[in-house]
Steps between C-alpha positions, in 0.01 A plus 500: 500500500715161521848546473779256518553594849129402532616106382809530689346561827199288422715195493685600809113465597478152379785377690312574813182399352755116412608524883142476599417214273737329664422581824152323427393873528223670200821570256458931498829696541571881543731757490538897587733702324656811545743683290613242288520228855303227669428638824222224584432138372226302621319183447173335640590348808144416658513154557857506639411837744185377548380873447275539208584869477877332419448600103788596286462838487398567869854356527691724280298769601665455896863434327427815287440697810770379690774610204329801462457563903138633461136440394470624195633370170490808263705450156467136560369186313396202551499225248281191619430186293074509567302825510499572883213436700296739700659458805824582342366754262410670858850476645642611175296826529591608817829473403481712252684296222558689212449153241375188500585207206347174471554211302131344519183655567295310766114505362371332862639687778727807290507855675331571127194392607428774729396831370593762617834396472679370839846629357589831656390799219875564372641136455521346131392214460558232210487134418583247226872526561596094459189418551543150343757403727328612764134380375736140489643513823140504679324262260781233575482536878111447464528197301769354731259527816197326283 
């Protein structure tokens, strides 16, 4: 189901996910669209909030609310450089988003992991979109910090 809108958005994704890098921060990056628009963008900002619930998409999730002024996030998507993890697979189900894209899967703490799924029943979910890139991004930061 990747489109070029999928690869556009994406590396709207990876901008945040650079921003983070650079920030010292784990280098993931997200965005929620909505007809067409980026209505949330969001990066990990743990370290700098001091909040470990400070993940990218928790972040576009509350800037995705705010544009849409509600809760729920019907006939959204998200695009999101690593496969979310549960905690955001959680807050992505209660609100109710309709996608979710992400670059690189996460094999050690990915929302995958779980069965049954965490998603909420109705959202689509797919990966592999720029994955290299995004695969990239991570494995750099890693071997920086080594």
């Amino acid at each position: 189901m990747q489109n070029n809108d999928d690869q556009k958005y994406m590396k709207e994704a990876l901008k945040e996910a650079q921003a983070a890098a650079a920030d010292g921060e784990i280098p993931i990056g997200a965005v929620v669209v909505w007809k067409g628009r980026i209505i949330g963008r969001g990066h990990n900002m743990t370290e700098r909030l001091h909040d470990t619930t400070a993940h990218a998409e928790m972040l576009a999730i509350t800037a995705a609310t705010e544009a849409m002024g509600g809760k729920y996030l019907t006939d959204c998507t998200l695009y999101v450089t690593v496969e979310p993890c549960p905690m955001c697979a959680g807050a992505l189900a209660w609100s109710q988003i309709s996608r979710i894209v992400y670059g690189a899967p996460d094999p050690r703490r990915g929302y995958s992991l779980f069965s049954p799924s965490l998603l909420h029943p109705k959202t689509i979910a797919s990966g592999g979109v720029l994955q290299e890139e995004c695969s990239q991004l991570m494995l750099d930061f890693f071997k920086s910090k080594r």
